[in-house]
DSSP file (Angstrom, degrees, kcal/mol; ACC not computed):
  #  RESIDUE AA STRUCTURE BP1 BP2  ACC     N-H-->O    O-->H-N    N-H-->O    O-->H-N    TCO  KAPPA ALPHA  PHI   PSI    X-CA   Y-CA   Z-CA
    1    1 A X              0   0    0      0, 0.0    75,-0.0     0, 0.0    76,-0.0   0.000 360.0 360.0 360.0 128.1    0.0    0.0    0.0
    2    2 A X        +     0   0    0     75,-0.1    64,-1.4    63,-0.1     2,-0.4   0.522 360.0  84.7 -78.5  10.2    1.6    3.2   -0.7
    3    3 A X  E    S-A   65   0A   0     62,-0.3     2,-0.7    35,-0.1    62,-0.1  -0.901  70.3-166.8-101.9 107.6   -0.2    5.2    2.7
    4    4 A X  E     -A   64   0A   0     60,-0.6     2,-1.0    -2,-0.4    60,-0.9  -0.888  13.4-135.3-109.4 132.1    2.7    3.9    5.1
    5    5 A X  E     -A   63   0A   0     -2,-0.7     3,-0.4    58,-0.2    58,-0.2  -0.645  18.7-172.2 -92.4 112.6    1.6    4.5    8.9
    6    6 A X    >   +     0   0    0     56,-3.1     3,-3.5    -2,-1.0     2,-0.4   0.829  48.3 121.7 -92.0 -21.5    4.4    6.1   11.1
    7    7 A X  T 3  S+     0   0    0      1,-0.3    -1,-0.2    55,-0.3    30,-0.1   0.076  70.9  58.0  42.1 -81.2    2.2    5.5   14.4
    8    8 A X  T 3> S+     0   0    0     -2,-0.4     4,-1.3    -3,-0.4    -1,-0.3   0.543 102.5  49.6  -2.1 -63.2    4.8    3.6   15.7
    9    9 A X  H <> S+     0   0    0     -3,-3.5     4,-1.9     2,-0.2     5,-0.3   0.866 112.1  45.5 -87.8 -41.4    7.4    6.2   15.5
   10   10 A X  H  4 S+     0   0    0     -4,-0.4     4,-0.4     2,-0.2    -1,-0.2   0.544 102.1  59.5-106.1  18.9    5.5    9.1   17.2
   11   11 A X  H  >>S+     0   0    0      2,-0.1     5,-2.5     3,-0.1     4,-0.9   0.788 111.7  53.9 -87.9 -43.1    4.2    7.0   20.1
   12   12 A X  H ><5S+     0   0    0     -4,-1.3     3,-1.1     3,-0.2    -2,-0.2   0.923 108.9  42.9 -15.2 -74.2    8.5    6.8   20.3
   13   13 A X  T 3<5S+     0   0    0     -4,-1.9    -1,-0.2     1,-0.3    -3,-0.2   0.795 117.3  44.5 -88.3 -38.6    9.0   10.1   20.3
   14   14 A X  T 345S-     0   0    0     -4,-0.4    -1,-0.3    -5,-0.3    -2,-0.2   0.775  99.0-134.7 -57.1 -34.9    6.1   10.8   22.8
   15   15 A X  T <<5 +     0   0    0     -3,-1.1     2,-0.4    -4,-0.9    -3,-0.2   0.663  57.0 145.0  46.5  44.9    7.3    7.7   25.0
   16   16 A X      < -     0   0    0     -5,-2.5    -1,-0.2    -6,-0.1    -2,-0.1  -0.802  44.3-135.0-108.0 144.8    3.5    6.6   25.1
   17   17 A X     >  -     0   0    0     -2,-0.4     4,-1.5     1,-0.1     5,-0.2  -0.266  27.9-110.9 -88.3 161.0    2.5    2.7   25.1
   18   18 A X  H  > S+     0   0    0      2,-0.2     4,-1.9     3,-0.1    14,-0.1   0.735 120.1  61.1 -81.0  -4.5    0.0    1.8   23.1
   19   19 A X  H  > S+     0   0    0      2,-0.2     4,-1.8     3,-0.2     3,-0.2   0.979 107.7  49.9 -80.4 -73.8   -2.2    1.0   26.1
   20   20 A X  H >> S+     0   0    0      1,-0.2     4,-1.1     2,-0.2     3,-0.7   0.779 107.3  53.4 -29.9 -77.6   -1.8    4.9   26.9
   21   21 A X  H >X S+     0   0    0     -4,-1.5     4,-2.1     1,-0.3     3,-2.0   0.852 110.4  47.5 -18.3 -79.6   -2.7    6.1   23.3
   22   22 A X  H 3<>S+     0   0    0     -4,-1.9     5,-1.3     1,-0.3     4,-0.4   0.820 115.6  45.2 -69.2 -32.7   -6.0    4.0   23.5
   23   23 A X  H <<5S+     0   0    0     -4,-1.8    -1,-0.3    -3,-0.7    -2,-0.2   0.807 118.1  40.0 -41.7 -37.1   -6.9    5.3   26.7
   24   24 A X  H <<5S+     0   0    0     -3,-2.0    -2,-0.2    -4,-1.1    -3,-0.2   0.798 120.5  43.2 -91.3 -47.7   -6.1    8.9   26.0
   25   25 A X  T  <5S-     0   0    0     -4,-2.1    -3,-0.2     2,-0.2    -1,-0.2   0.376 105.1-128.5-101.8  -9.8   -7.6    8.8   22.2
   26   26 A X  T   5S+     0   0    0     -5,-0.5     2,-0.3    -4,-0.4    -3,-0.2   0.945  72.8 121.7  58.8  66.7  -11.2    6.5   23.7
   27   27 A X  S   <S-     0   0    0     -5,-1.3    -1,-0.2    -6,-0.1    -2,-0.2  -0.878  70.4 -98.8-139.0 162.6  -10.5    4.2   21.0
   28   28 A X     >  -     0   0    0     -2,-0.3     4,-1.4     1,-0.1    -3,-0.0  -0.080  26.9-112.0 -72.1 170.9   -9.8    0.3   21.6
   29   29 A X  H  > S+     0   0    0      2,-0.2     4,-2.5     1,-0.2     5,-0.1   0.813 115.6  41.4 -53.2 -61.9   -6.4   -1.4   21.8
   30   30 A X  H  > S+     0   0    0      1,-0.2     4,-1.0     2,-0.2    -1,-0.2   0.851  99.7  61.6 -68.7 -31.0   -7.3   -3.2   18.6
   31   31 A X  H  > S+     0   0    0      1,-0.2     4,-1.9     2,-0.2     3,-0.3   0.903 119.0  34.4 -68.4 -49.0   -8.7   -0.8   16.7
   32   32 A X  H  X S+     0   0    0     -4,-1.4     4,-1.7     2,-0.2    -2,-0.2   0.885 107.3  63.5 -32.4 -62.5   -5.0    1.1   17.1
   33   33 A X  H  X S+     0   0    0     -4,-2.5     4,-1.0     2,-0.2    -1,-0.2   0.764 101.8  49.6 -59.1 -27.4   -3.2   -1.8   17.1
   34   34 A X  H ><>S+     0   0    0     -4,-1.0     5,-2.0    -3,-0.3     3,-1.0   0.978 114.4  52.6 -64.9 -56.9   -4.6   -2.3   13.2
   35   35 A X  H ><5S+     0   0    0     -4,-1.9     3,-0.7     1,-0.3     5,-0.5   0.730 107.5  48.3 -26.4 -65.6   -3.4    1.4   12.8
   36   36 A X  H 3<5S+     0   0    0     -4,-1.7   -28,-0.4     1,-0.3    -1,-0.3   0.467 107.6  50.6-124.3 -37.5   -0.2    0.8   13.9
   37   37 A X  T <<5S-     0   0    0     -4,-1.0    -1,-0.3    -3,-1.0    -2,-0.2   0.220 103.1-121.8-100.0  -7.7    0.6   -2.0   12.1
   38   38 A X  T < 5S+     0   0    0     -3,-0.7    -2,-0.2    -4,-0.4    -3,-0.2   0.670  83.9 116.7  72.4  11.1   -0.5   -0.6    8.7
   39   39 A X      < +     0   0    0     -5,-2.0    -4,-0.2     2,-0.0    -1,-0.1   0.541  53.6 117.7 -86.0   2.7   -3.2   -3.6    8.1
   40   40 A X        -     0   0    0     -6,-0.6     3,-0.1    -5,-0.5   -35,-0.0  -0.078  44.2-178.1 -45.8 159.9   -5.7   -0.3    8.3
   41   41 A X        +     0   0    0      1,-0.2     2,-0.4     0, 0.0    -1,-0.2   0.436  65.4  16.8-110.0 -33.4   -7.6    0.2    5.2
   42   42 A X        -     0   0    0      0, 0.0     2,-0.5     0, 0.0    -1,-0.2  -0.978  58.2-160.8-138.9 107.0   -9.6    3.6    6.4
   43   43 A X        -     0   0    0     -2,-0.4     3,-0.1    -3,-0.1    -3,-0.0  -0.936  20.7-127.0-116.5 146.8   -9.4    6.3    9.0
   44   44 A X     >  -     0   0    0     -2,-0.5     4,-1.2     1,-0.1     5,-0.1   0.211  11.0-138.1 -68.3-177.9  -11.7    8.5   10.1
   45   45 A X  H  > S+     0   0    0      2,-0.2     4,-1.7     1,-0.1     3,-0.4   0.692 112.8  57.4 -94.2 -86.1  -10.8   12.4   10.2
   46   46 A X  H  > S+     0   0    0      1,-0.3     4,-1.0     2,-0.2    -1,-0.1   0.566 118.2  31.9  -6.7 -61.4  -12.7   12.2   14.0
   47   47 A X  H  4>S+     0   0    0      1,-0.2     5,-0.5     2,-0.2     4,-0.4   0.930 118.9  51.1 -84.9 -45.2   -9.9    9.2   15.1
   48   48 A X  H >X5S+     0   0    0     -4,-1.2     4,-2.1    -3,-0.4     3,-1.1   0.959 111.0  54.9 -74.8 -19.9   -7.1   10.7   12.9
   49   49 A X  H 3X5S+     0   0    0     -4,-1.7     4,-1.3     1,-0.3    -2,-0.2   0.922 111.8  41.2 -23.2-104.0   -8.1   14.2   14.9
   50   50 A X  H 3<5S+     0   0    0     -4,-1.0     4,-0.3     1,-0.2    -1,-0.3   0.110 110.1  50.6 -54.0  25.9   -7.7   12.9   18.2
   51   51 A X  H <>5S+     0   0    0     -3,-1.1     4,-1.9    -4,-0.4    -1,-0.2   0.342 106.2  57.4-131.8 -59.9   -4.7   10.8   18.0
   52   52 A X  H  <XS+     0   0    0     -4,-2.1     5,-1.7    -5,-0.5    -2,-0.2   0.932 110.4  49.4 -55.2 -14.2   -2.9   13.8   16.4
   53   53 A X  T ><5S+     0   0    0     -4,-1.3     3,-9.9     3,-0.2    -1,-0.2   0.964 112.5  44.0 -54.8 -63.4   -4.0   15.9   20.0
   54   54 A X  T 345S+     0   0    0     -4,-0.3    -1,-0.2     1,-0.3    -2,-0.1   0.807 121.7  36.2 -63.9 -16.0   -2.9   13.6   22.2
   55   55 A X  T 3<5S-     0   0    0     -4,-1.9    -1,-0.3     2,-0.2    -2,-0.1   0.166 104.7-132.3 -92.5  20.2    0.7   12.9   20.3
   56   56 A X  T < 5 +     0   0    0     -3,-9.9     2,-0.3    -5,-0.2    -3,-0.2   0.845  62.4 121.7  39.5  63.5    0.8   16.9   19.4
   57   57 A X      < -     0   0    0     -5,-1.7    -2,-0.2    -6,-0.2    -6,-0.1  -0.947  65.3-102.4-165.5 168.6    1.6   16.3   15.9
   58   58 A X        -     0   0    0     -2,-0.3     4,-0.4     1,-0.1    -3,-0.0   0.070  34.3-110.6 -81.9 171.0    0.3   16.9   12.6
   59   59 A X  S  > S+     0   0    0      2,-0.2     4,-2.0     1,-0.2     3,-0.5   0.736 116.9  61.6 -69.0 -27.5   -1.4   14.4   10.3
   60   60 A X  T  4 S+     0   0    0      2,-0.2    -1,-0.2     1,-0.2    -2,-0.0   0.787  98.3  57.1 -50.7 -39.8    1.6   14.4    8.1
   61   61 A X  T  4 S+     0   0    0      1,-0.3    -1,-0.2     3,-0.0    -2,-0.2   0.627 111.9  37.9 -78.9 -18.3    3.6   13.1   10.9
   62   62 A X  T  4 S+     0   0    0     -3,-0.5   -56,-3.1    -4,-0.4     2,-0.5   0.668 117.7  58.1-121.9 -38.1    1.5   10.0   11.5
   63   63 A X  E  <  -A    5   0A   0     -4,-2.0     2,-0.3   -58,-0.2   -58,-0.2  -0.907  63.5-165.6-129.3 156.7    0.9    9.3    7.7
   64   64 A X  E     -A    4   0A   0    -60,-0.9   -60,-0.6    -2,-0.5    -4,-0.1  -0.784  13.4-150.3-106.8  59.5    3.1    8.8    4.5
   65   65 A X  E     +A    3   0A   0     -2,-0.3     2,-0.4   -62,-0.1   -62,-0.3  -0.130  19.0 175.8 -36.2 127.2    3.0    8.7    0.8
   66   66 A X        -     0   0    0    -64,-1.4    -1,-0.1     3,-0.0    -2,-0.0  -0.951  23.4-129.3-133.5 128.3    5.2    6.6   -0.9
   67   67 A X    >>  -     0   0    0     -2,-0.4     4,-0.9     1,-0.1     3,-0.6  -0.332  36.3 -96.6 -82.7 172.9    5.3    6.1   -4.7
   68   68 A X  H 3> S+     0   0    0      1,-0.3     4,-0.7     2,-0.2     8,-0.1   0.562 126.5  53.3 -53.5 -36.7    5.2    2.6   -6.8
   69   69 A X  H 3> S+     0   0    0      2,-0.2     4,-1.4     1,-0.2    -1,-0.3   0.913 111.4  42.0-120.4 -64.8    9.5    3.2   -7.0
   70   70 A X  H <4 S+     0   0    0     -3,-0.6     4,-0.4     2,-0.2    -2,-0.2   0.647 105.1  65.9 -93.0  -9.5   10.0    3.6   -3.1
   71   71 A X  H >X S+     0   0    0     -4,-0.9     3,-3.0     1,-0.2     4,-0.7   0.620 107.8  48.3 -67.1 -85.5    7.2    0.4   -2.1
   72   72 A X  H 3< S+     0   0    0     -4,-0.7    -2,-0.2     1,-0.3    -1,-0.2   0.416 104.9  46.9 -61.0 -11.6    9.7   -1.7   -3.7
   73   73 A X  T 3< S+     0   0    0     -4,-1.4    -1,-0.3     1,-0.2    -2,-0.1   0.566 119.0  44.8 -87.4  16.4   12.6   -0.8   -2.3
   74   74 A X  T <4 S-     0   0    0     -3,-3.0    -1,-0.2    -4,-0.4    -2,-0.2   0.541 114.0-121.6 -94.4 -36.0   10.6   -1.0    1.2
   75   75 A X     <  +     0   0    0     -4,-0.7     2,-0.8     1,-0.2    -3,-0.1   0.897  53.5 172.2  75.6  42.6    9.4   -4.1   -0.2
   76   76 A X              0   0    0     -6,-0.2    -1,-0.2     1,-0.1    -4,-0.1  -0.822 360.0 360.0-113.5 124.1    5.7   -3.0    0.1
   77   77 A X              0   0    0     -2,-0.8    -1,-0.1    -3,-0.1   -75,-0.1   0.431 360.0 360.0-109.1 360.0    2.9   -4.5   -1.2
């Protein structure tokens, strides 16, 4: 998928667990965990909203473009 989800990286930079995140953001553990892991298909503007509050950071910062040239050399499909 070329939409890569950095998640991951700015729950790092926050030092917040993912348990924290789903507390903070009211939405479940799994429903995140899908996020996080890039198996999403869809997010709402309402979820992507509140997860950019509680990690302070833009929508940019949490999501990624990457064209047909840079999946493969990620090796993503």
């Amino acid at each position: 998928m070329p939409i890569v989800v950095n998640l991951d990286v700015m729950m790092a930079k926050r030092k917040m667990s993912l348990n924290e995140l789903s507390e903070k953001v009211e939405i479940t553990l799994v429903n995140l965990s899908i996020l996080k892991t890039g198996k999403a298909r869809a997010i709402r503007f309402s979820t992507l909203l509140a997860i950019c509050k509680v990690l302070d950071c833009q929508p940019g910062d949490l999501l990624e473009y990457l064209d047909d040239n840079n999946q493969e050399l990620f090796n993503i499909n």
